[in-house]
N, C-alpha and C positions, 0 to 999 in steps of 0.2 A: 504494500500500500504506500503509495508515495503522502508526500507533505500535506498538512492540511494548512491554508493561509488563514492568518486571524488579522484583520486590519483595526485598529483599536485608534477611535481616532474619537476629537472634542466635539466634531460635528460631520455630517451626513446629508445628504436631500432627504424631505425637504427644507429643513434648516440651510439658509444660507452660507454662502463664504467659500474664500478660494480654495482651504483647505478639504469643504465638502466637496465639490468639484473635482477636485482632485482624486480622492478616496473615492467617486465614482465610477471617475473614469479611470484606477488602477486597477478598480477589482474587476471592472468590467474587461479590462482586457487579460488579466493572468484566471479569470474562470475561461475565455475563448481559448484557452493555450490548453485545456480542457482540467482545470486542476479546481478544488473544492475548496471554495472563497468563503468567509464567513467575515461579516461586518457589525464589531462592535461600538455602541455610539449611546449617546444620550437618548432620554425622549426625544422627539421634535414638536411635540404639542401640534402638532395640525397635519392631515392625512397622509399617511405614509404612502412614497412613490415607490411601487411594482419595481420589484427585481429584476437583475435581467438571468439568465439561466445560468446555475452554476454560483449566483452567491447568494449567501442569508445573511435576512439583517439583524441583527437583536437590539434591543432597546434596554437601556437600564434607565429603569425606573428613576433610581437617588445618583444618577451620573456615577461617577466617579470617586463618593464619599467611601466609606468603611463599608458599609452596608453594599454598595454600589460595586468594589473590589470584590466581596465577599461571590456576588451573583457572578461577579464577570470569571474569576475561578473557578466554580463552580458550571457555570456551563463552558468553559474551555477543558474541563478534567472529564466530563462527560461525553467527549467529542472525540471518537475515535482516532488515531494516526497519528505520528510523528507531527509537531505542531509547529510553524514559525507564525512568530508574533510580531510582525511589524509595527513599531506607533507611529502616529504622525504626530509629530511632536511641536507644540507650542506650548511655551506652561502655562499661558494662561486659557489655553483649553479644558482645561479637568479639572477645572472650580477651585472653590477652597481659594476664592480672591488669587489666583494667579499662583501660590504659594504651597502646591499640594506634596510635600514630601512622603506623606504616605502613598500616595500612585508611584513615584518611582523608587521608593522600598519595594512595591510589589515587584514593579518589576526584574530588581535584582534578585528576589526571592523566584522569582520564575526561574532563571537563568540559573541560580547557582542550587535550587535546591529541587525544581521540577526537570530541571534538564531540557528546559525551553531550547530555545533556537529563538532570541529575544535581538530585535533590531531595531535603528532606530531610524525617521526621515526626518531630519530638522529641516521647516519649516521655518523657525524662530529659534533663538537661542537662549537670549533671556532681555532683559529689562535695563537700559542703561544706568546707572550710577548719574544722579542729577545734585546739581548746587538747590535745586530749589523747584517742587517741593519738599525738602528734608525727607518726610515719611516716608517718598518713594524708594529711599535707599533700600528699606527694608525688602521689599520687592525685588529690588535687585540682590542686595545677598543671597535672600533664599530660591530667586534662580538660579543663581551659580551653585547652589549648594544641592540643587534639584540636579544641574547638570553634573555634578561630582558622580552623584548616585546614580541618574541612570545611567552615565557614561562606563561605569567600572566593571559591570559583566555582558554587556551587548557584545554580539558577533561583528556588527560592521555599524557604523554610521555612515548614511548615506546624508550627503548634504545640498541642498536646491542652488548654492552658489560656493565658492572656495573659500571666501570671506568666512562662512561659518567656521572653519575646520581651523583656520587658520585664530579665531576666536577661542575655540573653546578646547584648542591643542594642550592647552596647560591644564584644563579641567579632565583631562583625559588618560588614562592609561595609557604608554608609552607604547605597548602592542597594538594599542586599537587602528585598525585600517578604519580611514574617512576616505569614502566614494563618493567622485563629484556625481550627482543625478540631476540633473535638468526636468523643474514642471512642465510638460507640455499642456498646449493651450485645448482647453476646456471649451474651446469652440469647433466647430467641425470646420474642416476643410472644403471648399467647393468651387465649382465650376460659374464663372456670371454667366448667369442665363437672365430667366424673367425677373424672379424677384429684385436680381439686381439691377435689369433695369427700370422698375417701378423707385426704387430707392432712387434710383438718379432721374428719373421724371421729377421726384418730388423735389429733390434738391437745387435744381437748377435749371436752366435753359442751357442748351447747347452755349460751350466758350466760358460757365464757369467751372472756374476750380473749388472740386471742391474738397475740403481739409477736415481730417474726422480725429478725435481722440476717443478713444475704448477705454472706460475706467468706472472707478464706486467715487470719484469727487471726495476724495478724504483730504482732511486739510493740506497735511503734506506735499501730496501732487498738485493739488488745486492750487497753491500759494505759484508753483513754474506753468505750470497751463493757464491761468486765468492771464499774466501779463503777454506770455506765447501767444496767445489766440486774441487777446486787444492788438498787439504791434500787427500782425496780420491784417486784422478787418481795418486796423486804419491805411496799413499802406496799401493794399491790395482792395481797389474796388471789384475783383472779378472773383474774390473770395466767399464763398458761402460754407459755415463751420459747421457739421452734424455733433453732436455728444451721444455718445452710443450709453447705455448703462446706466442702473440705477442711481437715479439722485440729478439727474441730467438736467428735469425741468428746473429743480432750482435751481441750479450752477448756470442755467440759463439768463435766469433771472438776472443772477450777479452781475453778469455776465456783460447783459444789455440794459444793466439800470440805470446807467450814467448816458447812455445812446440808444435811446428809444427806436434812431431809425435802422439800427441793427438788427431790430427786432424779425424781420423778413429775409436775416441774412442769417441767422441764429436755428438750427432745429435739433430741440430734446427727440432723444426716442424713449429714454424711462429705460424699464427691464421689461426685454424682449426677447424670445425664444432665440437660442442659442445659431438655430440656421439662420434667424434672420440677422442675428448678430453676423453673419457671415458675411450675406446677402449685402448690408451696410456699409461694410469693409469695403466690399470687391465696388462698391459707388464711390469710394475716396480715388482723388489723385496720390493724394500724402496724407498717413498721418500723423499726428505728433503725441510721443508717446514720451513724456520727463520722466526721470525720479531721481529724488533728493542721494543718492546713492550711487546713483548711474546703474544704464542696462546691463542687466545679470539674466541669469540662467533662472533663478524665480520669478521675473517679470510676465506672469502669464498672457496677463494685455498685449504685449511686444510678443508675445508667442504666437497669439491671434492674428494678428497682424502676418508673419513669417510667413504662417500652415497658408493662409491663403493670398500669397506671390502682394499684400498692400507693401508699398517704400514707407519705410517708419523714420522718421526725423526724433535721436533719442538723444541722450548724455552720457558720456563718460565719467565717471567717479571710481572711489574707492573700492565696490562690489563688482566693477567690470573686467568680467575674465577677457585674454586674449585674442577670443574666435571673433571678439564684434570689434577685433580692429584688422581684420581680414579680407579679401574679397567684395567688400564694399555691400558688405548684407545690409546695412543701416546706412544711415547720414547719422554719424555718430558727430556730436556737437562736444567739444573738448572743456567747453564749461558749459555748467549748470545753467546760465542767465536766457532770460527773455532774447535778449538784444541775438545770442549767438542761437538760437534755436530759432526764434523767429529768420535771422540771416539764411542757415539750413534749410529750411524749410521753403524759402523763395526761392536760393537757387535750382532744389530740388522739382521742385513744380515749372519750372523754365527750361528744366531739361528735363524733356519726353525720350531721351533714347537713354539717358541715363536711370529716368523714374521705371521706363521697362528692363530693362539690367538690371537693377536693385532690385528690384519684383521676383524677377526667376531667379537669382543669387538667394534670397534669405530663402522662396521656399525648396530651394536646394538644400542650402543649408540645414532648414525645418527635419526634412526628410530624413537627412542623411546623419543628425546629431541629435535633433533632441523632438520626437517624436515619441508618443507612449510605447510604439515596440524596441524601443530602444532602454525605454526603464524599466520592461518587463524582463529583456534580457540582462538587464545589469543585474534583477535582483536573482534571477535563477543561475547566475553564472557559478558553477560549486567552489570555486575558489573563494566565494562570501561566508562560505561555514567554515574559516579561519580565521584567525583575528589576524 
């Protein structure tokens, strides 16, 4: 009897969030490889979404508290077969205010006393260390101290960008192998047919450009996209901006409250089904995708973008691995700032033989590095049941 997969993770569909997204769409491809997927997660308090063949999903009732470990042992020991327990790891997923050191005693208790096969995907690492406000400190210690634990009996940490590893190398046992894994995008792949071009009917008349951002509008991003996408609609009259994703209509708002007559140059989509997330893409010329960090391999937006051939206008920082200074996959912008993304972004849409170049380059790239049969093979590769 081969492996049985246990994905142990803080959220699930239909609870939001990239990390549910992601634990969908891994279980859903290592049950296609035909192996026996089992998903554990919180409640989600509102109707649970049908499985696809090959995984179950269990719900704990009390998450992740004492009682909630209790069940989750308990139907792991009752489940036949040699068992890998992968988590998806954010600590402020498993409650207990961010701070749950009893979840990762379990899980060392799995590893060193059940004979688990216990692994981890850092998503997150922990809580930075802040001046102010003071209390947060606490937060951050007992992440790091969450990372001590569960880092000391896991078989491999897999990490969504190299930044992680390179973080929590000191919180780690000196054996432990850290595997870069790349999130791939939560969005489907596809071909412009109709839907896309009903998106670009709505968008504009034939001559304009039009420039899209894929995101959830968290302050963070928001603070380099809202000045990005002003320096645009002002210099470029033939600009018209979509926002793809929840939270869009206000960021709209923001957006065009100081310029009312942008308001017809501006369109929210809100959250919308993942193809026609696609569908939107494939109606951009460019889009523009920041982060405070620069583009990484967890950037699932910019992955979106990749899977389906859109030119992405991004930044370089501290979390940007090598590959996005290669090949010309992105219009990687060398600072953070409006002024140099919006620059990006113009030349980028002026050049149409470069915009279709960078199009078949990233979903080249998509394909052939960080697509989910790619992280399915990283984790079945048996050289992972070594430290």
């Amino acid at each position: 009897m081969g492996d049985t997969w246990h994905l142990v993770t803080g959220e699930y569909p239909p609870q939001p969030g990239g990390v549910s997204d992601y634990t969908a769409t891994l279980a859903t491809a290592l049950a296609s490889r035909g192996l026996d997927v089992h998903v554990w997660a919180p409640e989600a308090g509102s109707a649970p979404v049908p499985a696809p063949p090959g995984v179950t999903v269990h719900r704990l009732s009390s998450g992740y508290d004492k009682r909630g470990l209790r069940a989750l042992s308990t139907g792991l020991d009752a489940i036949s077969g040699s068992r890998v327990i992968l988590i998806q790891y954010v600590p402020q997923a498993f409650g207990a205010r961010g701070m749950n050191l009893a979840f990762c005693r379990w899980a060392q208790r799995r590893a060193r006393h059940r004979r688990d096969d216990v692994r981890v995907m850092i998503h997150e690492p922990y809580y930075p260390f802040t001046w102010w406000p003071p209390r947060r400190n606490a937060l951050a210690f007992a992440n790091r101290l969450m990372a001590v634990l569960l880092l000391s009996d896991v078989r491999v940490a897999y990490v969504s960008t190299d930044v992680w590893e390179r973080r929590l190398r000191k919180y780690a046992p000196r054996a432990l192998r850290f595997v870069w894994m790349p999130v791939p995008s939560a969005i489907p792949s596809v071909k412009p047919g109709a839907a896309t071009a009903a998106w670009r009917a709505r968008l504009g008349a034939p001559g304009v450009r039009v420039v899209g951002h894929f995101g959830t509008y968290g302050a963070g991003v928001a603070r380099l996209v809202a000045p990005t996408l002003t320096a645009l609609l002002q210099r470029r009259a033939d600009v018209h901006v979509v926002l793809i994703g929840g939270g869009s209509s206000s960021f709209a708002a923001l957006l065009t409250g100081s310029h009312p007559e942008w308001r017809s140059r501006v369109t929210a989509t809100d959250r919308i089904a993942p193809a026609e997330v696609a569908a939107c893409l494939c109606a951009c010329e460019v889009v523009v995708q920041p982060y405070a960090d620069g583009a990484s391999g967890r950037r699932t937006t910019l992955m979106a973008a990749l899977a389906n051939g859109v030119p992405a206008v991004t930044n370089a920082g501290p979390a940007t691995e090598a590959v996005w200074r290669t090949g010309d996959v992105v219009a990687l912008a060398e600072r953070s700032t409006p002024a140099a993304l919006a620059d990006a972004a113009i030349a980028l849409i002026d050049d149409d033989e470069r915009r279709r170049a960078m199009g078949a380059a990233g979903a080249a790239l998509y394909a052939a590095r960080f697509a989910i049969e790619h992280s399915v093979d990283t984790l079945l590769d048996p050289n992972a049941r070594s430290a």
